[in-house]
MDAnalysis code that builds the backbone (N, CA, C; Angstrom):
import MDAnalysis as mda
import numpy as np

u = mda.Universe.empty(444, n_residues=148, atom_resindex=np.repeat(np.arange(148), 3), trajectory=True)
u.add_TopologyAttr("name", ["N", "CA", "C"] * 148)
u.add_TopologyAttr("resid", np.arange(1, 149))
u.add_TopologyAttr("resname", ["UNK", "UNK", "UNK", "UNK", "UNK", "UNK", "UNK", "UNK", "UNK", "UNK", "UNK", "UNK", "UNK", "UNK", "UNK", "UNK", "UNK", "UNK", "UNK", "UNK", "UNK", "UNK", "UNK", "UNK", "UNK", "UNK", "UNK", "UNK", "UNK", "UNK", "UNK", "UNK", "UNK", "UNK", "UNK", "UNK", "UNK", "UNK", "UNK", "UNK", "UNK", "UNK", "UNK", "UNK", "UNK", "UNK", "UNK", "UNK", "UNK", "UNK", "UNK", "UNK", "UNK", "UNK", "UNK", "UNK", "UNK", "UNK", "UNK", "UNK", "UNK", "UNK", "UNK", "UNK", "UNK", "UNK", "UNK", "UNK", "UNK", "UNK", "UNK", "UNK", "UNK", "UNK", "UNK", "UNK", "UNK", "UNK", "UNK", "UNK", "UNK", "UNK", "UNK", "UNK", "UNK", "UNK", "UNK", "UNK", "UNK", "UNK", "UNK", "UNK", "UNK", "UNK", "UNK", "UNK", "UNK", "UNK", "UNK", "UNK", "UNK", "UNK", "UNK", "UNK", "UNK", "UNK", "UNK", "UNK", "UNK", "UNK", "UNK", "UNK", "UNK", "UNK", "UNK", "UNK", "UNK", "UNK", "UNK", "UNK", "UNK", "UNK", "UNK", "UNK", "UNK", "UNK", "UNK", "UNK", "UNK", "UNK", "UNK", "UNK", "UNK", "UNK", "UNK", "UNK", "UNK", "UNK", "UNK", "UNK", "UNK", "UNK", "UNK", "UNK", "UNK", "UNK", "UNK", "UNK"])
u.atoms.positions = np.array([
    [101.271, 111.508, 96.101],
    [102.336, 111.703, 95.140],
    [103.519, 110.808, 95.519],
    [103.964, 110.419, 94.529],
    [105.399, 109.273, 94.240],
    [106.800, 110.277, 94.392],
    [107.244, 109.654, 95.756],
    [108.327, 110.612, 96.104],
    [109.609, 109.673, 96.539],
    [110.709, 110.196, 96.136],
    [111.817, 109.189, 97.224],
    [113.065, 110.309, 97.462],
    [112.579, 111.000, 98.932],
    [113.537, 111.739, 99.465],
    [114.709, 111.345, 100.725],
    [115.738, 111.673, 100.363],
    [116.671, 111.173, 101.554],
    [116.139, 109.828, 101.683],
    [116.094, 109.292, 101.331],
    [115.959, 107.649, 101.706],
    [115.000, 107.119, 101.757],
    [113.804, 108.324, 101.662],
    [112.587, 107.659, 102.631],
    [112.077, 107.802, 101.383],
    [111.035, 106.835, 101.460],
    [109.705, 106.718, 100.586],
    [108.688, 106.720, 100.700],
    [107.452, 107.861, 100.559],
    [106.099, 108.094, 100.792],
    [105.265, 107.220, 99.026],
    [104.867, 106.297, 99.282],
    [104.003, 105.387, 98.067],
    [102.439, 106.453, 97.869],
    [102.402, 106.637, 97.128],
    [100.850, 107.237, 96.983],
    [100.270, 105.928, 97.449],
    [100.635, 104.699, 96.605],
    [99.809, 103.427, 96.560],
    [100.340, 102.689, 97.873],
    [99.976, 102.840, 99.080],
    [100.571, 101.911, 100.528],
    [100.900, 101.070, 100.509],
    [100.322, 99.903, 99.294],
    [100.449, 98.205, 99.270],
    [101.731, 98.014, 98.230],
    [102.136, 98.938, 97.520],
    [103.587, 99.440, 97.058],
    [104.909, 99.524, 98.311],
    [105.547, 98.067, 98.228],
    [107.075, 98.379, 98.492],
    [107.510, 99.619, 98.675],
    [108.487, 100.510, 98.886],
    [109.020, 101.759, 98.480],
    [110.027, 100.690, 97.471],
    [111.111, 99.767, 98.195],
    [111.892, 99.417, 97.424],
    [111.784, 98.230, 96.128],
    [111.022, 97.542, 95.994],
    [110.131, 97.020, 94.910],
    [109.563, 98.378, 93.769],
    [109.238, 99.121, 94.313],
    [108.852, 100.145, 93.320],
    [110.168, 101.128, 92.881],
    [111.283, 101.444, 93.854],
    [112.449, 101.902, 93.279],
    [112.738, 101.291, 92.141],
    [113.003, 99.656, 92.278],
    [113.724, 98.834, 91.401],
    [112.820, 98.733, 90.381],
    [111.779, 98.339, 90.205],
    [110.880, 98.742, 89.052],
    [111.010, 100.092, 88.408],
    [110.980, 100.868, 88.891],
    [111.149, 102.435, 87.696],
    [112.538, 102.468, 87.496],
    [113.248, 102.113, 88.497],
    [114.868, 102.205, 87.211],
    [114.905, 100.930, 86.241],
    [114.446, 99.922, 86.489],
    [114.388, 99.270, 85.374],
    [113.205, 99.314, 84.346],
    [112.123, 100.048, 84.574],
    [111.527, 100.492, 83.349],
    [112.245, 101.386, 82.515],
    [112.775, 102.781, 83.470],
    [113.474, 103.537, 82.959],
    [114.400, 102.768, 81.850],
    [115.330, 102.012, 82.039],
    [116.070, 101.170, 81.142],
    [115.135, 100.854, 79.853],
    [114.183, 100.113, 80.387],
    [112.875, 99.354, 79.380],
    [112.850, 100.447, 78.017],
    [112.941, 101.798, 78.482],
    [112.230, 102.669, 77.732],
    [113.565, 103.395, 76.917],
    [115.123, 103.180, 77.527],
    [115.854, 104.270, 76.814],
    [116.222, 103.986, 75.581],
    [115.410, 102.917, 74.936],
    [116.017, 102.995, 73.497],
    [114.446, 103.499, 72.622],
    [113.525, 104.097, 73.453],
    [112.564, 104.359, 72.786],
    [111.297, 103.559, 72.658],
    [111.797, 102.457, 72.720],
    [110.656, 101.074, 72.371],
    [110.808, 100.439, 73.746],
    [109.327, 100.058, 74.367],
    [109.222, 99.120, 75.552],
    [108.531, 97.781, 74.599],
    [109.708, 96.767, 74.447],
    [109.165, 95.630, 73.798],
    [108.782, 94.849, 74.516],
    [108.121, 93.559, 74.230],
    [107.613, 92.600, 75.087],
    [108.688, 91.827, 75.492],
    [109.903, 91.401, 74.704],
    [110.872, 90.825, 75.576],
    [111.683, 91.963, 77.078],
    [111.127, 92.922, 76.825],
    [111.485, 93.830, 77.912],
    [110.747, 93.633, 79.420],
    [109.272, 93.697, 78.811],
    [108.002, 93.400, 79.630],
    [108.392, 92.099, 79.929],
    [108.784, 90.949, 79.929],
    [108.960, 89.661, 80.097],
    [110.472, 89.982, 81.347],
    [111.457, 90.652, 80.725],
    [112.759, 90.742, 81.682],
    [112.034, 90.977, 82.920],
    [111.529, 92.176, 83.005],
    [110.699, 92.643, 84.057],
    [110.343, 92.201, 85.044],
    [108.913, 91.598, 84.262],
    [108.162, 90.718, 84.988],
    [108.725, 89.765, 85.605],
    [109.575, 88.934, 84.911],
    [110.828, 87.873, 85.492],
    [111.207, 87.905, 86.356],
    [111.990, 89.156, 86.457],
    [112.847, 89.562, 87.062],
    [112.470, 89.912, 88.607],
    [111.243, 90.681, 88.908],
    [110.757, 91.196, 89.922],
    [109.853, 89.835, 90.874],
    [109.396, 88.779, 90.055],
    [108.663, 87.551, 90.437],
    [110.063, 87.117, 91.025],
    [110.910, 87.193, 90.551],
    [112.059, 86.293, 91.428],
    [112.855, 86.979, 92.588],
    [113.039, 88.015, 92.131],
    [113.311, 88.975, 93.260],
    [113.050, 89.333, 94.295],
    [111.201, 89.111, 94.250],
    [110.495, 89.861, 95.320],
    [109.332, 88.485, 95.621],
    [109.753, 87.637, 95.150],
    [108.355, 85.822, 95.398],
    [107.086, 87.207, 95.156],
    [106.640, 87.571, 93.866],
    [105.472, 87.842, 93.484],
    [104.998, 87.216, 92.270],
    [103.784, 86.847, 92.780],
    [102.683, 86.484, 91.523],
    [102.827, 87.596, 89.988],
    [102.095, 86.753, 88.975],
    [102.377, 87.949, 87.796],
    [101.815, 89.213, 88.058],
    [100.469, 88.925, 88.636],
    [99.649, 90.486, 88.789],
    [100.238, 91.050, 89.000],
    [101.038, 90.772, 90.876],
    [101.589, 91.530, 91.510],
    [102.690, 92.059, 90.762],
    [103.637, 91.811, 90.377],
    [104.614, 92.417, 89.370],
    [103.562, 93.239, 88.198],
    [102.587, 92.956, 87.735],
    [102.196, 94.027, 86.503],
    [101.749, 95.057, 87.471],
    [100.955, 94.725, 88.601],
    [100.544, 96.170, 89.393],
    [101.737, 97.108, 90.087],
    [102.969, 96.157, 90.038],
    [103.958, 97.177, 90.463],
    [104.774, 97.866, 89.602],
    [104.723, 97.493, 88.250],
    [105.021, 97.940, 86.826],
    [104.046, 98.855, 86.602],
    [103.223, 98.972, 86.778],
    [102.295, 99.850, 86.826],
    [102.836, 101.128, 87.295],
    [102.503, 100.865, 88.845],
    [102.647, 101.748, 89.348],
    [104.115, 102.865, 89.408],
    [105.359, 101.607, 89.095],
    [106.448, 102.326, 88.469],
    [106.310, 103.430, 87.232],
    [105.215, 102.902, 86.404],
    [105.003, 103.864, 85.344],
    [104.620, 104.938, 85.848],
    [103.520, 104.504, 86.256],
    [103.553, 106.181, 87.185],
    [104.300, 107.405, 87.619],
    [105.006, 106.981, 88.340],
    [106.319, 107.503, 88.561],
    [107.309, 108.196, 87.460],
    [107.441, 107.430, 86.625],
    [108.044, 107.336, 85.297],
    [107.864, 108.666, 84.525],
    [106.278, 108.694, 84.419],
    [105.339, 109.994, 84.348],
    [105.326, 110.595, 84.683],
    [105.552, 111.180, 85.687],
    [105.773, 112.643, 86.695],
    [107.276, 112.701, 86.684],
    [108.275, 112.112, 87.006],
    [109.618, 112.109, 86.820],
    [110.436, 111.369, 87.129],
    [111.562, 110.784, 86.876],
    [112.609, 110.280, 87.530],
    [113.818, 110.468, 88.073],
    [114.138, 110.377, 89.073],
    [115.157, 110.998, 89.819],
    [115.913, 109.809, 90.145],
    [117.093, 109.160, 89.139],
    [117.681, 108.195, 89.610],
    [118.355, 108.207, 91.105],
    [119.040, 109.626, 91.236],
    [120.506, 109.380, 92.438],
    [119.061, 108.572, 93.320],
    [117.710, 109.095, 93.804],
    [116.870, 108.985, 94.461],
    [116.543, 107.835, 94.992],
    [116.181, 106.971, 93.698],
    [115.853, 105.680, 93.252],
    [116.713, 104.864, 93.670],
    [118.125, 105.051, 93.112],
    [119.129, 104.528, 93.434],
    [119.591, 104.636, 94.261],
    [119.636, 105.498, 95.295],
    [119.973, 105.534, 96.390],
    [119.362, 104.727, 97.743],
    [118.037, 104.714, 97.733],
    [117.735, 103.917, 98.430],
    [117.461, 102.596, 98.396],
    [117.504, 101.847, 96.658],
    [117.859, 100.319, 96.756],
    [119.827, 100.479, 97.098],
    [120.230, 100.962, 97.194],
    [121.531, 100.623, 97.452],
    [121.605, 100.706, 98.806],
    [121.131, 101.669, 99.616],
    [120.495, 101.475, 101.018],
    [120.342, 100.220, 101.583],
    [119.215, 99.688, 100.855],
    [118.165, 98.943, 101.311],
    [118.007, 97.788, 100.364],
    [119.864, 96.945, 99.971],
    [119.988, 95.511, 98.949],
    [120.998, 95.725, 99.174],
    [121.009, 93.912, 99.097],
    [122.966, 93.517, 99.321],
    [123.244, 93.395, 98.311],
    [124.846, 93.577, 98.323],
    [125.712, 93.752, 97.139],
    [124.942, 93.252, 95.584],
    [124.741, 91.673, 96.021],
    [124.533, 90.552, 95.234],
    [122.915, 90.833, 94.069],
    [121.995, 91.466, 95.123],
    [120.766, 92.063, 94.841],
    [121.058, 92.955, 93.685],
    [122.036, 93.902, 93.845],
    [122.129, 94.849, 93.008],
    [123.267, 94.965, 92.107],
    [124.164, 93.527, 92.145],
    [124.467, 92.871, 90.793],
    [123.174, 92.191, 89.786],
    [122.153, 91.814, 90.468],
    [121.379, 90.914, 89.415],
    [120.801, 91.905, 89.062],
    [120.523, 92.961, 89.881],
    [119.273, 94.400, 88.756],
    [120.038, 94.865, 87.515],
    [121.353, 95.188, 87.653],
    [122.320, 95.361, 86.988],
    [122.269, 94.363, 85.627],
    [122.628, 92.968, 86.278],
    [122.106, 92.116, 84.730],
    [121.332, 92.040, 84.202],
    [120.035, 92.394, 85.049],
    [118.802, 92.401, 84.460],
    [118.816, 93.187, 83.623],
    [119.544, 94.961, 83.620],
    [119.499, 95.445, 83.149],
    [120.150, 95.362, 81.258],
    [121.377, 94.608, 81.588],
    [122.127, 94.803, 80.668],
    [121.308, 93.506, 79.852],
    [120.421, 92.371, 80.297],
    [119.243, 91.471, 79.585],
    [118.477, 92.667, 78.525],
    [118.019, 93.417, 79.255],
    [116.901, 94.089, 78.516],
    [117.684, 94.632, 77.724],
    [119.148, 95.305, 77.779],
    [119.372, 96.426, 76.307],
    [119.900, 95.419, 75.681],
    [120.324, 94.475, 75.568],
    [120.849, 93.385, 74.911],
    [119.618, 92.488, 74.316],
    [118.203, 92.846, 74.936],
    [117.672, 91.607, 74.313],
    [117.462, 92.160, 72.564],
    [117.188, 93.078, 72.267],
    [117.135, 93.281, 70.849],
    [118.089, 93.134, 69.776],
    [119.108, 92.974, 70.224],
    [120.530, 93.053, 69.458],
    [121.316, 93.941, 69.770],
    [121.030, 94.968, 69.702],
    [121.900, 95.996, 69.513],
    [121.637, 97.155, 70.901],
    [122.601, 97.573, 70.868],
    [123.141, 98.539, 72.546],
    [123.304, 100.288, 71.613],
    [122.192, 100.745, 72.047],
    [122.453, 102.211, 71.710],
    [123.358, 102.826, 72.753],
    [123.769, 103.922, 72.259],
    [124.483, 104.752, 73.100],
    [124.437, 105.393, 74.408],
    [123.113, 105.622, 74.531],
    [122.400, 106.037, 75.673],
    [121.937, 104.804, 76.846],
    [121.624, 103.852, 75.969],
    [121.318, 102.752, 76.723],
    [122.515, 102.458, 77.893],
    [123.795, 102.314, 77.039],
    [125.050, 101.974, 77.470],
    [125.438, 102.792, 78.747],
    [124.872, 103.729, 78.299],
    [125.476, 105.340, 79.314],
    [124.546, 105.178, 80.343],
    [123.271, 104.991, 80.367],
    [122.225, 104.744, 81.278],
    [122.468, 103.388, 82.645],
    [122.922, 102.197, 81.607],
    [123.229, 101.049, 82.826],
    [124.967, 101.377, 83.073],
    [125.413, 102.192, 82.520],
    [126.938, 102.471, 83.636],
    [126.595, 103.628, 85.133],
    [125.659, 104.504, 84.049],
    [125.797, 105.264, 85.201],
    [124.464, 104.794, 86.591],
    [123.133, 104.350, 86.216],
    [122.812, 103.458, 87.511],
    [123.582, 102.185, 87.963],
    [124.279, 101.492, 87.423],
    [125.485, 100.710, 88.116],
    [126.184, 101.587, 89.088],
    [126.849, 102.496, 88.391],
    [127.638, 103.150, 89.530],
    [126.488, 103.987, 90.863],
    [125.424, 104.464, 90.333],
    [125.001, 104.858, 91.356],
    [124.256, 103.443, 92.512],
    [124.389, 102.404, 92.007],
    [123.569, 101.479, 92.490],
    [124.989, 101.440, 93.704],
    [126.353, 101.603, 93.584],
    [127.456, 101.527, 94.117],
    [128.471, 100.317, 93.386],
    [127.879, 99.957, 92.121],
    [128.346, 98.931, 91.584],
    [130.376, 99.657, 91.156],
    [131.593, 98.674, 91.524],
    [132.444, 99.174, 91.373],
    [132.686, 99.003, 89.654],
    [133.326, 99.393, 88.845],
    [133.449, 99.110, 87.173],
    [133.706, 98.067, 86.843],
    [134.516, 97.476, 87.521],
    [134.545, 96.042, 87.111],
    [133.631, 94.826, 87.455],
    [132.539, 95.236, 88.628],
    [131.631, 94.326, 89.016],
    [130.866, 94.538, 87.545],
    [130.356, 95.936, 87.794],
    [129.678, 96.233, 86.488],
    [129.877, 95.234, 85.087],
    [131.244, 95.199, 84.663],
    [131.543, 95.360, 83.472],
    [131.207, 93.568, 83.521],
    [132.045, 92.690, 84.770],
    [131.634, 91.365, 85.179],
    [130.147, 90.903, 84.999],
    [129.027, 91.311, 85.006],
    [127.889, 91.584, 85.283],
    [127.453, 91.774, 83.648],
    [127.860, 92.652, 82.864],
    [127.864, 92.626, 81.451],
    [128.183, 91.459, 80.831],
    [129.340, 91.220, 80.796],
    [130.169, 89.877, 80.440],
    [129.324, 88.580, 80.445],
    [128.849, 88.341, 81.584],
    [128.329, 87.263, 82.073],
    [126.482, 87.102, 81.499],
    [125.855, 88.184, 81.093],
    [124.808, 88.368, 80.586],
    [125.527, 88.471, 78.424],
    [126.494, 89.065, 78.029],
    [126.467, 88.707, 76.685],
    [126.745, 86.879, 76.570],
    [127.732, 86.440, 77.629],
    [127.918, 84.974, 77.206],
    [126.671, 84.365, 77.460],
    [125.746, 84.875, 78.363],
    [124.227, 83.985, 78.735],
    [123.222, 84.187, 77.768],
    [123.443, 85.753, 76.411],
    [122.687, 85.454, 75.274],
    [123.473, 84.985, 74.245],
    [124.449, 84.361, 74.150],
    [125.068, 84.481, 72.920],
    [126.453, 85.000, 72.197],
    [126.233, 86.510, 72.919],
    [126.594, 87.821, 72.316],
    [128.154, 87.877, 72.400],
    [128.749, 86.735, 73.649],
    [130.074, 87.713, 73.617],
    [130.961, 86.690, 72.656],
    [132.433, 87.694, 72.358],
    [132.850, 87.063, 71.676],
    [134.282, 86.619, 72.031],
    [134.431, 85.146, 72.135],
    [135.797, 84.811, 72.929],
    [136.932, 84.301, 72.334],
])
């Protein structure tokens, strides 16, 4: 069973990261809070974790995977979040952060929940509001979106 207590992480799957698989289920979690996991989502992802972690595609779909998993039985952000903030420098957990705000932005439009979802794992990631909000900013001018 997929657990992340006090810090520690027991992987059902051994060849599973603990922290590669944290950062994967909070950013699926994201993937999923507007209801729809689109393929430009699946693409952030995948992207995202190949650069993050120097993995091949498999390796990122088998760890997307296995995040789903997780996903499925439950999610416990402080959990999740707690131990990539542990265990990533500052900088690490500004880019999950953009990554994040990539994916609710890639469709157009920012639901409500979405919004509420990447403030509040920002802050639990330890992100301060204005890194956060910096981190936003810098992902609407990189699609387009912001307006100056």
């Amino acid at each position: 069973m997929q657990r992340f207590k006090g810090g520690a992480a027991q992987p059902a799957d051994k060849r599973q990261d603990p922290l590669r698989l944290a950062t994967a289920a909070i950013l699926l979690d994201i993937a999923y809070a507007d209801g729809t996991f689109t393929p430009a989502e699946d693409g952030d992802i995948v992207g995202f974790l190949k650069r993050a972690f120097a993995l091949a595609d498999d390796e990122a779909r088998e760890l997307i995977a296995a995040a789903g998993e997780i996903r499925a039985r439950t999610i416990d952000h402080f959990a999740l979040t707690n131990y990539i903030r542990k265990n990533s420098a500052l900088g690490e957990r500004i880019e999950i952060v953009r990554t994040m705000w990539r994916m609710v932005y890639g469709d157009g439009k920012l639901t409500d929940y979405e919004n509420y979802l990447v403030r509040k794992l920002a802050d639990l990631l330890g992100l301060e509001h204005h890194v956060m909000i910096g981190a936003k900013v810098d992902v609407l001018r990189e699609l387009g979106l912001a307006t100056e």
